[in-house]
Each structure stands twice: as C-alpha cells, then as structure tokens.
VMD Tcl script that draws the C-alpha trace (Angstrom):
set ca {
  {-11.53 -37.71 2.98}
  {-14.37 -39.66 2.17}
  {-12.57 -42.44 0.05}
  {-9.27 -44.73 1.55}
  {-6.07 -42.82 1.30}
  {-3.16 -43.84 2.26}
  {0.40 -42.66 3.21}
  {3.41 -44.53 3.22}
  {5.64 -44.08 6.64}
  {9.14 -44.81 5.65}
  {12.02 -44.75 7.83}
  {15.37 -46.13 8.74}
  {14.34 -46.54 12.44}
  {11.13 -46.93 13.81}
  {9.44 -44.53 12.21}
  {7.37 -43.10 15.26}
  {8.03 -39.21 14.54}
  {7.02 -39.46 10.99}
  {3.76 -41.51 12.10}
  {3.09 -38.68 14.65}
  {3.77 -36.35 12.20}
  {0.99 -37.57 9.32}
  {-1.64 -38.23 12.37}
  {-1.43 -34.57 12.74}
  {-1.99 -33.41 9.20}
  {-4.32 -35.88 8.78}
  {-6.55 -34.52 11.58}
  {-7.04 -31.80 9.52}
  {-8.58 -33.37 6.94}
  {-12.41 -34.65 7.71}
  {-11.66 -36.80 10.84}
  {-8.14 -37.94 10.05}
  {-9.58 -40.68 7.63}
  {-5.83 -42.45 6.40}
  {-4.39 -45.70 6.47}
  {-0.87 -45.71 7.63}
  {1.38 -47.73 6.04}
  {4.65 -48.62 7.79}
  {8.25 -49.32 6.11}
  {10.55 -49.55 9.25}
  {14.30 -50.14 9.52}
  {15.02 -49.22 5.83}
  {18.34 -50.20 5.19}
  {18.83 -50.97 1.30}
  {17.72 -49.59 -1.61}
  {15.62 -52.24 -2.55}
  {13.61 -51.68 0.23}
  {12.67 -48.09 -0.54}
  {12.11 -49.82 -4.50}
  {9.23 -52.05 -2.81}
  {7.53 -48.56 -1.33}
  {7.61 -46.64 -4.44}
  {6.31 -49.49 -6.52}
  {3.68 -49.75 -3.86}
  {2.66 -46.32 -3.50}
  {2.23 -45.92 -7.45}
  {-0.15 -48.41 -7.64}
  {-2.23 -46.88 -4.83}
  {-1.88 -42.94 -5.46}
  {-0.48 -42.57 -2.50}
  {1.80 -39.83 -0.41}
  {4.98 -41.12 0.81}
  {6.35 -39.04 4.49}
  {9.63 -40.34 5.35}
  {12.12 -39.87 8.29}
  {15.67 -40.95 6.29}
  {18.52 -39.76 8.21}
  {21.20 -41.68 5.92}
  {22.09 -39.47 3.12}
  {22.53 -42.17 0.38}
  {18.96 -43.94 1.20}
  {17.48 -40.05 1.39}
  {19.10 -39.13 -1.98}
  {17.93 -42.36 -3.44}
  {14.23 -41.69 -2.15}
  {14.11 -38.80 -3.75}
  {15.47 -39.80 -7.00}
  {13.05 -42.59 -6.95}
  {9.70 -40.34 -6.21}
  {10.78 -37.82 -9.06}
  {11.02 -40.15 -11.64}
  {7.57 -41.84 -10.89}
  {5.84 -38.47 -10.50}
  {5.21 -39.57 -6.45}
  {5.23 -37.31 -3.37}
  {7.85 -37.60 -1.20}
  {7.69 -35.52 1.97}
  {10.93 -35.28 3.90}
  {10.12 -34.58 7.28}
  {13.41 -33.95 9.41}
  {16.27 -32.79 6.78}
  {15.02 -29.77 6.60}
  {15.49 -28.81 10.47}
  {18.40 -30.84 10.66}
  {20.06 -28.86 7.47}
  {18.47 -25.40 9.74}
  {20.47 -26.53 12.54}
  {23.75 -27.98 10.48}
  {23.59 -24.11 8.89}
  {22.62 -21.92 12.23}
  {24.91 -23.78 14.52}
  {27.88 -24.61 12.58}
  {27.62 -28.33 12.78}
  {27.20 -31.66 10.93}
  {24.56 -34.21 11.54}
  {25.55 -37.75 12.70}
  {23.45 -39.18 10.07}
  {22.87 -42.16 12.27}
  {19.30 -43.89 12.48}
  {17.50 -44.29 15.78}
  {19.07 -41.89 18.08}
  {16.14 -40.72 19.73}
  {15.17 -43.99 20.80}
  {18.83 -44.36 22.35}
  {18.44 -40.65 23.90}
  {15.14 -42.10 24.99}
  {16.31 -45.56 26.53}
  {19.53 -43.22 28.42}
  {16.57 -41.03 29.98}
  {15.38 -44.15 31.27}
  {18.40 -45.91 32.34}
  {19.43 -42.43 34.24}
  {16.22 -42.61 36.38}
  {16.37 -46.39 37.29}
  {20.16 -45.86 38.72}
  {19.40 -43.32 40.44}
  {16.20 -45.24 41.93}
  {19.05 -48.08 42.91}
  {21.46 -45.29 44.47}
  {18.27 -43.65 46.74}
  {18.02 -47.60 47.64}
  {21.49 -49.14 48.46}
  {22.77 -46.10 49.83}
  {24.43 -46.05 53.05}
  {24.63 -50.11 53.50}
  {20.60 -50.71 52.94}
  {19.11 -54.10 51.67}
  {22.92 -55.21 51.41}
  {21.84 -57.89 48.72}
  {21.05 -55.66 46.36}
  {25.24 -55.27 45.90}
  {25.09 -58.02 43.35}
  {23.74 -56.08 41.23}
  {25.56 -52.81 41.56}
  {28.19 -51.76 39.04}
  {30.06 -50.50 41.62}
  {29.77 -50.47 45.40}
  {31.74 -47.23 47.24}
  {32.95 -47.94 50.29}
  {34.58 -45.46 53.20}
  {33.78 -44.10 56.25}
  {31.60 -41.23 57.27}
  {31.92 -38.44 55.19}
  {34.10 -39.92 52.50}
  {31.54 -38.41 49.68}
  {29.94 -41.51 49.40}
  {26.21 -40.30 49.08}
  {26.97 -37.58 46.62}
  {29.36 -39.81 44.10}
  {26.97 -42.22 43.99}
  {23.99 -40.09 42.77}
  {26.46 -38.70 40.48}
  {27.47 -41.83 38.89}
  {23.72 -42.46 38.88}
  {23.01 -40.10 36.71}
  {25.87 -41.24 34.38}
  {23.10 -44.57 34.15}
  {25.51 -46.77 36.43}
  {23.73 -48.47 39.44}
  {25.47 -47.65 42.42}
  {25.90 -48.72 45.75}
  {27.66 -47.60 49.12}
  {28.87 -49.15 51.68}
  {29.89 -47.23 55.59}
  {32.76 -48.81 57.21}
  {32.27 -48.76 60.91}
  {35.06 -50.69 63.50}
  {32.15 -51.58 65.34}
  {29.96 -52.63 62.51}
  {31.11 -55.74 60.62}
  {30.38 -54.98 56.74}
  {27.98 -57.38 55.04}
  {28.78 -60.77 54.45}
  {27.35 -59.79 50.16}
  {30.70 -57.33 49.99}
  {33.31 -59.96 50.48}
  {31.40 -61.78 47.84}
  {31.39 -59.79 44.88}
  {34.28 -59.78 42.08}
  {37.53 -57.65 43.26}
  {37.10 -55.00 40.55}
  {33.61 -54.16 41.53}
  {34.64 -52.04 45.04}
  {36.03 -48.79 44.78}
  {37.71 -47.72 48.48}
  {37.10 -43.73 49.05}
  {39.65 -41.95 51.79}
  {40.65 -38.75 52.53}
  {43.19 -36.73 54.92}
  {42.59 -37.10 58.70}
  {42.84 -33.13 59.38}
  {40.39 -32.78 56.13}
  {38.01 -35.02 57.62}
  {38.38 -33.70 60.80}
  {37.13 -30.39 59.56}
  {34.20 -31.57 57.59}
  {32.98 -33.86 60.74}
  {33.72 -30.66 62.56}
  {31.24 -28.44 60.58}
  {28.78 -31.28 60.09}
  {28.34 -31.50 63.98}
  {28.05 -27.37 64.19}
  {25.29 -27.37 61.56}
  {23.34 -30.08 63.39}
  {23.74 -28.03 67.14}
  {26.28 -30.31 68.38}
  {29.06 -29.62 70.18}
  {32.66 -30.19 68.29}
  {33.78 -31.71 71.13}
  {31.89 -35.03 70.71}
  {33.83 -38.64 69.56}
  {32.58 -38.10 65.87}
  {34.81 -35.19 65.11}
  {38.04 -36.64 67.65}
  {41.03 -36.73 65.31}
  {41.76 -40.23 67.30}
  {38.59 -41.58 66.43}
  {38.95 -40.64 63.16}
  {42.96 -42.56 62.56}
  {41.33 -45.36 64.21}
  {38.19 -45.57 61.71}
  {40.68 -44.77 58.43}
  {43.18 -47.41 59.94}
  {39.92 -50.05 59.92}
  {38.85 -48.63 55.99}
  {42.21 -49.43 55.36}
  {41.95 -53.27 56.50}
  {38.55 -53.93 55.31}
  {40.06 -52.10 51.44}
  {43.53 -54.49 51.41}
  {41.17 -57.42 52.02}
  {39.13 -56.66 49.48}
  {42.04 -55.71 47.08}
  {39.97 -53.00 45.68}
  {41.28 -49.53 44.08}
  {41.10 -46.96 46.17}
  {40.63 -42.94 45.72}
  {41.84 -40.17 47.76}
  {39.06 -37.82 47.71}
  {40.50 -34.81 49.97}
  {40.23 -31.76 48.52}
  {38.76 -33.24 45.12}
  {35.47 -31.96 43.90}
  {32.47 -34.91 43.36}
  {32.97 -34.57 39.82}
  {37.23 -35.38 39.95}
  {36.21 -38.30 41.99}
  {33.73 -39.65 39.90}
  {36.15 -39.17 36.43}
  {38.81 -41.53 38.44}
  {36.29 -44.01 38.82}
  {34.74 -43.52 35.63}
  {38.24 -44.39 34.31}
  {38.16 -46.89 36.43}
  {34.99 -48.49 34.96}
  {35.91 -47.94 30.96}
  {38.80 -50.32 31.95}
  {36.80 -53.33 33.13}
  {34.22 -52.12 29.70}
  {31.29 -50.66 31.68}
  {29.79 -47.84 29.39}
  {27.78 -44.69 30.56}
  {25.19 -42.65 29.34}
  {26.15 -39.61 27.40}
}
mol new
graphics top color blue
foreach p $ca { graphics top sphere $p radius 0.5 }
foreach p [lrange $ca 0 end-1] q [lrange $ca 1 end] { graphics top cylinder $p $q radius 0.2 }
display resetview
C-alpha cells in the first residue's frame, strides 16, 4: 500500500473486534499502511447513510460488526446499490453457531464488553471476600452487599467466595460470646446481614472431624455439644438484635445456601453476574 487507504469500522458497539480484525489483514499488506475510520454506537439508519456516502467518495472498504438485524440488512442494501464493499465480520460465525447448535442469537450490541466488565467485577469480589473474611478490617462492612454472620463452622468462608464469584462483595462476620462483634455491624441497614445456623448435633460432628483432621483430640471445648448451645444461643441474640434473615444451613449444600440468599438479594434489587 503505497498510497492512503482507508477502511471504514462500523459498529453498533464499540467496534474493537472489527478494528482488531482489519489491523490484522492489513498487516499483510506492505506494513499495514490504512487509516481506520471509526463509526461507533450505530443506532439509526441515517448513521450507516453518513458512512456509505463517505466511503464512496474515498474508494474505500467498509468492515462492520452489526449485530442488529435491521441496521445489518440495511448495510447491506446500502453497499450493493453504491457498488461498495461491505465486509460482515461476525454473522457469519454467529449464523455457524445459530445452525450447529440449535440456537438463536440475542442480537444485542455490546455484550462482550458486559461479559468483559462481569469478568472483572467477579475478580474484585472475590478480592473483597479474601479481605473481610472472618471479621478482618471490620470497616470495610459498609461496603459489602452482604455481611454473613454465624459461628464457627456455619459455612461462612465458603458462601462467601461463592457469592463472590456471582460479582457480589461479601463479607463475614464470627460470632464469639466472648468476642463482642464490631461496633460497623450494628451500623449497617437491617437487610444487609444474613444470620447462618445449623443443628447442634450437625455442628457437633463437623467441629468433631475438623479437630481429628488437625491432630486434636475430640474431647476439647470446641467440639462440647454445651459449648456449642451456648455459642448458637449467643448467634441467636446478636441475629434478633440485628433483625436480620436468617438461614438454616444443616445439611444444605453451599450452593442451596447461597440460592436462599440470592433470593434474598433480588428482593432488596441487588443483581449478579451471569
């Protein structure tokens, strides 16, 4: 390419893939000498009017990344009847996948960008769960979705990487009777605080097993089923006073817990990634 060419981006998003998409052809071709010209966000018809009018006057190609079928239909129409190239450059793998897998395209602009901006949201909960679990840097609660609170192994750790990874920052709380909780619980709003509890003879067992996998001996105060009525009779206390819901989670896989607080969460409006 030893003259200016040019090739028209068009898309009804960004337009980023296409882009990509023409720098890589265009490599090809003496050093990748082309000047990129963007149409982003195309939402009318008389936008894709202003690019073909354009791109007659300059000779020019026109790649294009339309996923709404009345703008790509129009497009094409356009380019035909002006004797302009039109390169689609994603209907024809999404029309491969609609025919291979049995299943229609959303048609909806800019989903990669959302997929993209979920990826991200997904990693920064989980950064908060690794950093307000189990009561640390207490006023970071503020800004928690949802705090978890319940004693010792209540399945507060794993529910709240769980959740994480739905893109909800969460945060747990242990309840110890010799502990006093932190002053930022009692200060958020009621509907924030989700109590977890299970049976005493359940929890019992699991302390039970937890202390045999570490080398201790069964035996010890952790594990005593008194201990454990007195700590659930102080969860109890600390959960009326906070008026939050609260979730039996004996015998209930991480995943059944987390759907009761996930419809927990869609009624106070709080959306997760997909």
């Amino acid at each position: 390419m030893n003259e200016r060419k040019v090739v028209y981006v068009v898309s009804d998003s960004v337009g980023e893939t296409a882009e990509l998409t023409v720098k890589a052809v265009a490599a090809q071709f003496n050093g990748g000498y082309v000047d990129i010209q963007h149409k982003s966000y195309v939402q009318r018809t008389e936008d894709i009017d202003d690019v073909i009018t354009a791109s007659k006057q300059s000779n020019s190609i026109i790649a294009y990344t339309i996923v709404i079928p009345f703008l790509k239909k129009y497009l094409d129409q356009r380019a035909r009847e002006e004797g302009i190239i039109a390169i689609d450059l994603i209907n024809p793998l999404m029309e491969a996948f609609a025919q291979t897998f049995q299943t229609d395209p959303k048609g909806e602009p800019g989903l990669m960008r959302k997929l993209d901006a979920n990826y991200f949201q997904r990693v920064k909960a989980i950064e908060f769960a690794v950093k307000y679990d189990d009561g640390r840097e207490p006023q970071g609660l503020k800004r928690a979705d949802i705090v978890l609170i319940g004693i010792s192994r209540t399945s507060k750790t794993p529910l709240s990487i769980y959740l994480a990874h739905k893109g909800l920052n969460v945060a747990n709380i242990p309840l110890v009777p010799e502990v006093a909780p932190p002053d930022e619980l009692f200060e958020l709003r009621r509907n924030v605080c989700v109590g977890l509890v299970t049976t005493p003879d359940k929890l019992n067992e699991i302390r039970r097993e937890r202390l045999r996998s570490l080398g201790l001996t069964a035996q010890a105060n952790y594990a005593n089923l008194d201990r454990i009525l007195a700590e659930l009779d102080y969860a109890e206390k600390i959960m009326k006073r906070l008026g939050c819901p609260v979730i039996d989670v004996s015998n209930k896989a991480v995943e059944e817990a987390a759907d009761l607080i996930l419809a927990i969460l869609k009624k106070r409006g709080v959306g997760v990634c997909e």
